[in-house]
Each structure stands twice: as C-alpha cells, then as structure tokens.
DSSP file (Angstrom, degrees, kcal/mol; ACC not computed):
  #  RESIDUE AA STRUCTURE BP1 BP2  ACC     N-H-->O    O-->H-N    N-H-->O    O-->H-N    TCO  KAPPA ALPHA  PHI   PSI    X-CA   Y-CA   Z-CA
    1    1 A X     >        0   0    0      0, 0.0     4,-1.7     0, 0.0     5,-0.1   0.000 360.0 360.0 360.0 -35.8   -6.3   13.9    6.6
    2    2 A X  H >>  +     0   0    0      2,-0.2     4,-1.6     1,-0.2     3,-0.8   0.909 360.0  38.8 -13.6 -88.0   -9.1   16.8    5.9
    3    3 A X  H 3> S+     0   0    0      1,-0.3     4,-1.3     2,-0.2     5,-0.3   0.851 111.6  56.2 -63.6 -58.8   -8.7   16.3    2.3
    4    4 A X  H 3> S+     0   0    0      1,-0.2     4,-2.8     2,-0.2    -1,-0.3   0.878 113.1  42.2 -27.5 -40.1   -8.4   12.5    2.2
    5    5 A X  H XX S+     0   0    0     -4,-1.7     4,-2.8    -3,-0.8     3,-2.6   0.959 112.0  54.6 -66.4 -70.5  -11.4   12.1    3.9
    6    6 A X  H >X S+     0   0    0     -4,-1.6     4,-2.3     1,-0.4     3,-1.4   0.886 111.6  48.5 -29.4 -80.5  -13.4   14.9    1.8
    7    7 A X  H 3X S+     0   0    0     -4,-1.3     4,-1.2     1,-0.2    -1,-0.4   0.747 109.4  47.9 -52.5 -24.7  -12.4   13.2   -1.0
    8    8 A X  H <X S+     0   0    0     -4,-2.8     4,-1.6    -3,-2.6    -1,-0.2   0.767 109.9  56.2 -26.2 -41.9  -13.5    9.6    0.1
    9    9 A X  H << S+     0   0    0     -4,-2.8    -2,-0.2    -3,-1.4    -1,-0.2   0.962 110.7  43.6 -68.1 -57.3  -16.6   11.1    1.1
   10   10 A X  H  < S+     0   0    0     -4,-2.3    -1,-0.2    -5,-0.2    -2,-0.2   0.787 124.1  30.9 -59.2 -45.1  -17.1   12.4   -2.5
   11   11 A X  H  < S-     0   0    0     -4,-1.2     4,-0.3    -5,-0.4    -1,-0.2   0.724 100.0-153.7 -89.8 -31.5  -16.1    9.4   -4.5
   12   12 A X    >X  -     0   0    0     -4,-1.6     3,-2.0    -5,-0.1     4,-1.3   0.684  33.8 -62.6  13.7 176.7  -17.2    6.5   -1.9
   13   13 A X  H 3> S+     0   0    0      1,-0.3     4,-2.4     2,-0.2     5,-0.2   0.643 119.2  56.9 -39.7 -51.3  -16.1    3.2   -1.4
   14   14 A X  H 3> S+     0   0    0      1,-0.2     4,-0.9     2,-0.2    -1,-0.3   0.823 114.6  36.3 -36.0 -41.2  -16.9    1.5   -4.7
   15   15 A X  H <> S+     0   0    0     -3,-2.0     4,-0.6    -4,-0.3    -2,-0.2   0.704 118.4  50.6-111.3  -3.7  -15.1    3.5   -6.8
   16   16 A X  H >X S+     0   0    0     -4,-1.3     4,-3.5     2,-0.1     3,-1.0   0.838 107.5  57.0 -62.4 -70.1  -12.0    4.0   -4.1
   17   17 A X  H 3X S+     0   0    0     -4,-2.4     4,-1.0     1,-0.2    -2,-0.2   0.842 108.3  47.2 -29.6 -42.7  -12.0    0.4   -3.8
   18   18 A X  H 3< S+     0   0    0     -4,-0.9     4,-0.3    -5,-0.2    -1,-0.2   0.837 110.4  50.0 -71.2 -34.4  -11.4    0.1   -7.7
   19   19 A X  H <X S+     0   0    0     -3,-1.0     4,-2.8    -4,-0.6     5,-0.2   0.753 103.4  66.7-102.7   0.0   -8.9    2.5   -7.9
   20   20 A X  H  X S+     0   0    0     -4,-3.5     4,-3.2     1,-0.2    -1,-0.2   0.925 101.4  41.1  -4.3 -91.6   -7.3    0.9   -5.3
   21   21 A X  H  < S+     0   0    0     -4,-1.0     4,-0.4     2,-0.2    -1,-0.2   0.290 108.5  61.1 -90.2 -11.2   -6.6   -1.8   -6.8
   22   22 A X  H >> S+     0   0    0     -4,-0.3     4,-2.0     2,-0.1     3,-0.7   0.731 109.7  48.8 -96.0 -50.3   -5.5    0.2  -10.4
   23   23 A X  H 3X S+     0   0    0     -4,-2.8     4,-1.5     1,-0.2    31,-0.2   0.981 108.1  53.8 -70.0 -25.7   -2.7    2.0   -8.2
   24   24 A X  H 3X S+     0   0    0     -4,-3.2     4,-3.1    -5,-0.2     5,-0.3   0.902 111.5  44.7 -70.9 -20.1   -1.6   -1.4   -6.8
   25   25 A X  H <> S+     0   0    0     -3,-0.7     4,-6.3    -4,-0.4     5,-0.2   0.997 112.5  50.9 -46.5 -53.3   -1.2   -2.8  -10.3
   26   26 A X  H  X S+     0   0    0     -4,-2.0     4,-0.6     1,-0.3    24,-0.2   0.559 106.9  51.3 -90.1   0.0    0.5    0.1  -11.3
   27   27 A X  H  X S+     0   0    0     -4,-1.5     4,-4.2    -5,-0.2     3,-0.3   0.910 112.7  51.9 -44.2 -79.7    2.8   -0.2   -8.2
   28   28 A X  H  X S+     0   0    0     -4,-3.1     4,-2.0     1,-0.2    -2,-0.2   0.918 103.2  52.2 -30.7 -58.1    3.5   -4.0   -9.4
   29   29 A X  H  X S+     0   0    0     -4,-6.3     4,-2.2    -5,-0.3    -1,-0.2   0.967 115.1  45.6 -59.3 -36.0    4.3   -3.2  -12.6
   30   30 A X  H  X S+     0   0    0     -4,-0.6     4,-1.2    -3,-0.3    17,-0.2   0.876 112.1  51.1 -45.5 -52.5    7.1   -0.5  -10.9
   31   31 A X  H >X S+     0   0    0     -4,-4.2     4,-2.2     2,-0.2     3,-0.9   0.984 107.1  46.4 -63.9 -52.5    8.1   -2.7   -8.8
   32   32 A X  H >X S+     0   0    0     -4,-2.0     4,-2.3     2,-0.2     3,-0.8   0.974 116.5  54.1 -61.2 -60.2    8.8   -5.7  -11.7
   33   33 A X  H 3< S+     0   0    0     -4,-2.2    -1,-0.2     1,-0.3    -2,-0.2   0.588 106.0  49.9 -26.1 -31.3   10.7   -2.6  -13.9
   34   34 A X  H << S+     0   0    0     -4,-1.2    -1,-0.3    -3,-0.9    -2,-0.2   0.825 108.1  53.5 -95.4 -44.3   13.0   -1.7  -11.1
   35   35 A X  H << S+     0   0    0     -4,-2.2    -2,-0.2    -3,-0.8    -3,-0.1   0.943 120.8  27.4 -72.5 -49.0   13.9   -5.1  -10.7
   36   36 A X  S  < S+     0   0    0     -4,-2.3    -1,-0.2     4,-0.0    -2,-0.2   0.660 101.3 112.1 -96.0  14.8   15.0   -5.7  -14.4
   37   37 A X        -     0   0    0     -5,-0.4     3,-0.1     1,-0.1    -3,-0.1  -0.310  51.4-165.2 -63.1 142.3   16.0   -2.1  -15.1
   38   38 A X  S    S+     0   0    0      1,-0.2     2,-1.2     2,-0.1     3,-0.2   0.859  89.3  68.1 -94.9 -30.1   19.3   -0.8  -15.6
   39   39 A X     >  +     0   0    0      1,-0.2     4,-3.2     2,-0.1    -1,-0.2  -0.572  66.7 168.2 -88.2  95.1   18.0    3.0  -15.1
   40   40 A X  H  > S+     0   0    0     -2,-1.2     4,-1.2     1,-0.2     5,-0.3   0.882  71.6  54.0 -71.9 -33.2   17.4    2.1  -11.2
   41   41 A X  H  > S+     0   0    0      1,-0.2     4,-1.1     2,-0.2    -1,-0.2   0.865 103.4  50.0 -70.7 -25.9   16.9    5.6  -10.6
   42   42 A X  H  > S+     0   0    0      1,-0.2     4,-1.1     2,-0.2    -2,-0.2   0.864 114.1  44.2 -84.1 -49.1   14.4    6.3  -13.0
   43   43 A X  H  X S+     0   0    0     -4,-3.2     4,-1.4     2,-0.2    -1,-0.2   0.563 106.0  64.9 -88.1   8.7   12.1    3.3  -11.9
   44   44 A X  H  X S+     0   0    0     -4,-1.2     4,-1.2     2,-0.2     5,-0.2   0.664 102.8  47.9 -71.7 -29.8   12.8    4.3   -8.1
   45   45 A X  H >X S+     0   0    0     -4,-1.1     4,-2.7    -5,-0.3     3,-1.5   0.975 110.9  50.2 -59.0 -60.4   11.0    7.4   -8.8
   46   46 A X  H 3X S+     0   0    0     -4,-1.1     4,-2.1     1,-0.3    -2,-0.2   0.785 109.8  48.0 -30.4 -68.2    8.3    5.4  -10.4
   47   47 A X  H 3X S+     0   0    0     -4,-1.4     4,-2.5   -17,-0.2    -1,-0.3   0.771 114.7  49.0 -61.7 -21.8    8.1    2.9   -7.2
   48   48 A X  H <X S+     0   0    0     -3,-1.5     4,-2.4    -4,-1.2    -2,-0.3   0.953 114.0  48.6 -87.8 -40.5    7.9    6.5   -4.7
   49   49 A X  H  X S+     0   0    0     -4,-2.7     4,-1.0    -5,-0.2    -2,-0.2   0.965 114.3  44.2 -39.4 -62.2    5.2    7.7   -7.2
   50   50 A X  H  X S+     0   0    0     -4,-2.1     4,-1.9     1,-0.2   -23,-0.2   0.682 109.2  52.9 -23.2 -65.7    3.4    4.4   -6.9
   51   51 A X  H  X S+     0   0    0     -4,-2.5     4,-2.3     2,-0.2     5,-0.3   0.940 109.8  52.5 -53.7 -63.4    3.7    4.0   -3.1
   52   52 A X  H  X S+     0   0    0     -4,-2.4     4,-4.4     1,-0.2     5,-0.2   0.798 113.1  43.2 -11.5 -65.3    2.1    7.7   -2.6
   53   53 A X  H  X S+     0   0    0     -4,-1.0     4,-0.7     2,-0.2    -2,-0.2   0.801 116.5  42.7 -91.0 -40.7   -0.8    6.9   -4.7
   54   54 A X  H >X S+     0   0    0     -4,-1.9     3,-1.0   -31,-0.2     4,-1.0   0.982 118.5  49.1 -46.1 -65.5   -1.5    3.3   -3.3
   55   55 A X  H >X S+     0   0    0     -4,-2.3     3,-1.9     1,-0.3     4,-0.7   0.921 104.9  54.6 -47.1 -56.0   -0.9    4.7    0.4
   56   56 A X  H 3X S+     0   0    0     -4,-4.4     4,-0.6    -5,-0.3    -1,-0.3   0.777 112.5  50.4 -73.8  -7.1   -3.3    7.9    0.0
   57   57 A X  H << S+     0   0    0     -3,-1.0     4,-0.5    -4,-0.7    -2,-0.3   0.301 102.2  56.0-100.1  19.8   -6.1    5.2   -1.1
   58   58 A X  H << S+     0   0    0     -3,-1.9    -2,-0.2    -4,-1.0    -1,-0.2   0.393 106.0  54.1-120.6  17.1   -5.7    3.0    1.6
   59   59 A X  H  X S+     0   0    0     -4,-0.7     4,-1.2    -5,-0.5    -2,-0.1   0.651 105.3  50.1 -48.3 -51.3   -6.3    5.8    3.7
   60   60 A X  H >X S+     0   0    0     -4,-0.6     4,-2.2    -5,-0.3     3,-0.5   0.922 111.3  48.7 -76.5 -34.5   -9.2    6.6    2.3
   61   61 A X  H 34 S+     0   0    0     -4,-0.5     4,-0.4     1,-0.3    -1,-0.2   0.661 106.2  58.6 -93.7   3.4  -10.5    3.0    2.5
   62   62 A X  H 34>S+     0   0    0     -4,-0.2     5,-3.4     2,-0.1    -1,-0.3   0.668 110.2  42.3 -83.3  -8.3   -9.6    2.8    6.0
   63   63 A X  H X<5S+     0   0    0     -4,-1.2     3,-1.4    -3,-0.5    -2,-0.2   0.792 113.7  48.7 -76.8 -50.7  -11.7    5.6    6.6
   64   64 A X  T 3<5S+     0   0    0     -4,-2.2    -3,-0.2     1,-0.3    -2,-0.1   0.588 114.6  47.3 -76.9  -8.2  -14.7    4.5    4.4
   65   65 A X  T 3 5S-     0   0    0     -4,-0.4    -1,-0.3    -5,-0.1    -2,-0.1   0.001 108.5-131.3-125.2  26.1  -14.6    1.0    6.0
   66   66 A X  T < 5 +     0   0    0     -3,-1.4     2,-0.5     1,-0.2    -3,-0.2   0.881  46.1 169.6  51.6  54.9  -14.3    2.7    9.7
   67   67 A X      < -     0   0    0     -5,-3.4     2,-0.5     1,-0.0    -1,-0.2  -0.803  36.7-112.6-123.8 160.9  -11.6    0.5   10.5
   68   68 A X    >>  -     0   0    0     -2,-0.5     3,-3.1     1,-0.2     4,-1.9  -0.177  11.8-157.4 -62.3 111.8   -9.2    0.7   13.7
   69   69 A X  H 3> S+     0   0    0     -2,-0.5     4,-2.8     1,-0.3     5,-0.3   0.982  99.7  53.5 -58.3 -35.4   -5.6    1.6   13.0
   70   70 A X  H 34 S+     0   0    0      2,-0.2    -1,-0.3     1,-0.2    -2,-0.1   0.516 104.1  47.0 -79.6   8.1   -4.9    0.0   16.1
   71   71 A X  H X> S+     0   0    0     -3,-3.1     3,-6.8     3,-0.1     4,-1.6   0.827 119.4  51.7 -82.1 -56.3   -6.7   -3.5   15.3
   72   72 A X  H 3X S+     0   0    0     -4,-1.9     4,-4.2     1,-0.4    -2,-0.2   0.827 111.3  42.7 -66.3 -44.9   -4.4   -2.8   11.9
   73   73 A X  H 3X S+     0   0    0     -4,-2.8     4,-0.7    -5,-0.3    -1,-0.4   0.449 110.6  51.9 -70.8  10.1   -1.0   -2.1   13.8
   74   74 A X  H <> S+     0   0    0     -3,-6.8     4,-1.9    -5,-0.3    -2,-0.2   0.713 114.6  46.6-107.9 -22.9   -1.7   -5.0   16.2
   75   75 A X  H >X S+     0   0    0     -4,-1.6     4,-1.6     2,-0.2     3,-1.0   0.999 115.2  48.6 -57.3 -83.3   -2.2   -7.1   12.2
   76   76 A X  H >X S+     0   0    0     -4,-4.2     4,-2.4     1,-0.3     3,-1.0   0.769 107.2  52.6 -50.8 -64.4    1.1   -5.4   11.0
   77   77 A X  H 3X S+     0   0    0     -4,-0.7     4,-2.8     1,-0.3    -1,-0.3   0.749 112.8  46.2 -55.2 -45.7    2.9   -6.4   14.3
   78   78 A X  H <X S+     0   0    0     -4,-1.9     4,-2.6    -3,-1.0    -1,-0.3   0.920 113.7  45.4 -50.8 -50.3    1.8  -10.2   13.6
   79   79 A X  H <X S+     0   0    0     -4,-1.6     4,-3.4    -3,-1.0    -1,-0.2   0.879 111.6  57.1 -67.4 -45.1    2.8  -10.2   10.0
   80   80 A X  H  X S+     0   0    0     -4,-2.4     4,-1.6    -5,-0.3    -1,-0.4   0.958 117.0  34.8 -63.6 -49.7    6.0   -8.5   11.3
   81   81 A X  H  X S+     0   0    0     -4,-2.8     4,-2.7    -5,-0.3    -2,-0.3   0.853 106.5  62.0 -64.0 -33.4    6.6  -11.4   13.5
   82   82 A X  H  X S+     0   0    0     -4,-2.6     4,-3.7    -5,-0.2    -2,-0.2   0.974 106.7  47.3 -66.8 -52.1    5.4  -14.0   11.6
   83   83 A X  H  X S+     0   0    0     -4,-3.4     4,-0.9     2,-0.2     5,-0.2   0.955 110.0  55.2 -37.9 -74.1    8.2  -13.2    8.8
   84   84 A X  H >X S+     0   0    0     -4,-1.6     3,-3.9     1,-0.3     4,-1.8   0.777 102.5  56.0 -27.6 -60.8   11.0  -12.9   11.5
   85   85 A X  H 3X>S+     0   0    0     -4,-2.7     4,-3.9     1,-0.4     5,-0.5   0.949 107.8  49.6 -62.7 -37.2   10.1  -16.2   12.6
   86   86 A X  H 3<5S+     0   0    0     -4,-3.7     4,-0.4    -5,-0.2    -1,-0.4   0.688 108.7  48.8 -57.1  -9.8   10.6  -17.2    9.1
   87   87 A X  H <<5S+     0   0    0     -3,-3.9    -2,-0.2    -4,-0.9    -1,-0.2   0.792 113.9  47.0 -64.4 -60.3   13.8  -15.7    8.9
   88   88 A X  H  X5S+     0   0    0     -4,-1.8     4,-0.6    -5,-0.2     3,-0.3   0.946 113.3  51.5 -64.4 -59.0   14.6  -17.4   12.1
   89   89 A X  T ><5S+     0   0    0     -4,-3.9     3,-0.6     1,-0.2    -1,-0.2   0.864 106.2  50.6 -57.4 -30.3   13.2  -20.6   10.8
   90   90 A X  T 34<S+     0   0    0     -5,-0.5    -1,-0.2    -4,-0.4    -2,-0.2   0.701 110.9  51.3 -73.0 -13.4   15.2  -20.7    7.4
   91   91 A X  T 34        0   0    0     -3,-0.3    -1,-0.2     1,-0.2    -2,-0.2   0.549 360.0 360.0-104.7  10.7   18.5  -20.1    9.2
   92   92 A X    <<        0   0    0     -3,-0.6    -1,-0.2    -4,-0.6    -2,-0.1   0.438 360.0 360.0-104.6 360.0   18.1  -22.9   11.8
C-alpha cells in the first residue's frame, strides 16, 4: 500500500483519474475479446492483466479522494443485494 500511495502522491488525482479510466477501456476491450474469442486462454490472461491495472488505480484514487472503505463496502453490499433481488425478481 506504501508504494500505491507514493505513487498517487507523485502523480496526483488528475492524471490518476485519467488513467483510470484508459485501464478501464482497456479492461472493456478484454473483456468484449474474451467473449468472442476462440483462444479463451489467451484473452483470460488479458482480462487478469486488465483487472490488476484497473484495481491498483482505484486504490490509488481511493486514497487521493480520502474515501472510506467502509462507506464503499457498505455501497458494495447494496449493489450486491440489489442484483440478488433481481435475480430473485426475474425468477418469480
């Protein structure tokens, strides 16, 4: 987490934010390959690269925007619920 930070610190929020948002492209585009790909293995590496590199910048911008993991895991739990109940609701 050292190094995450250090680098945040170094780069700051503008230009984390941006590249952000270039690793989540490049995540999307992984993701759309793996779906019509025949070499599934070759674009699952691709999606595990992806995830890394999205995941260590939203680290960093949860750090540069001071925000609570535990507001953000009480956010994931909704989201997580809210789907189920969609689940629930498409099977009824």
């Amino acid at each position: 987490m050292k190094k995450l930070r250090k680098i945040a610190i170094s780069r700051g929020y503008d230009s984390q934010s941006m590249k952000l948002i270039e690793e989540m492209a490049g995540l999307t585009q992984a993701i759309v390959k793996h779906v019509v790909s025949k070499e599934k293995a070759k674009t699952l590496r691709e999606i595990k690269h992806r995830i890394a590199a999205v995941l260590v910048m939203l680290e960093q911008i949860v750090y540069l925007l001071d925000l609570d993991n535990n507001d953000i895991d009480q956010l994931m739990e909704y989201e997580i619920n809210r789907q189920l109940f969609e689940i629930k609701s498409e099977g009824a």
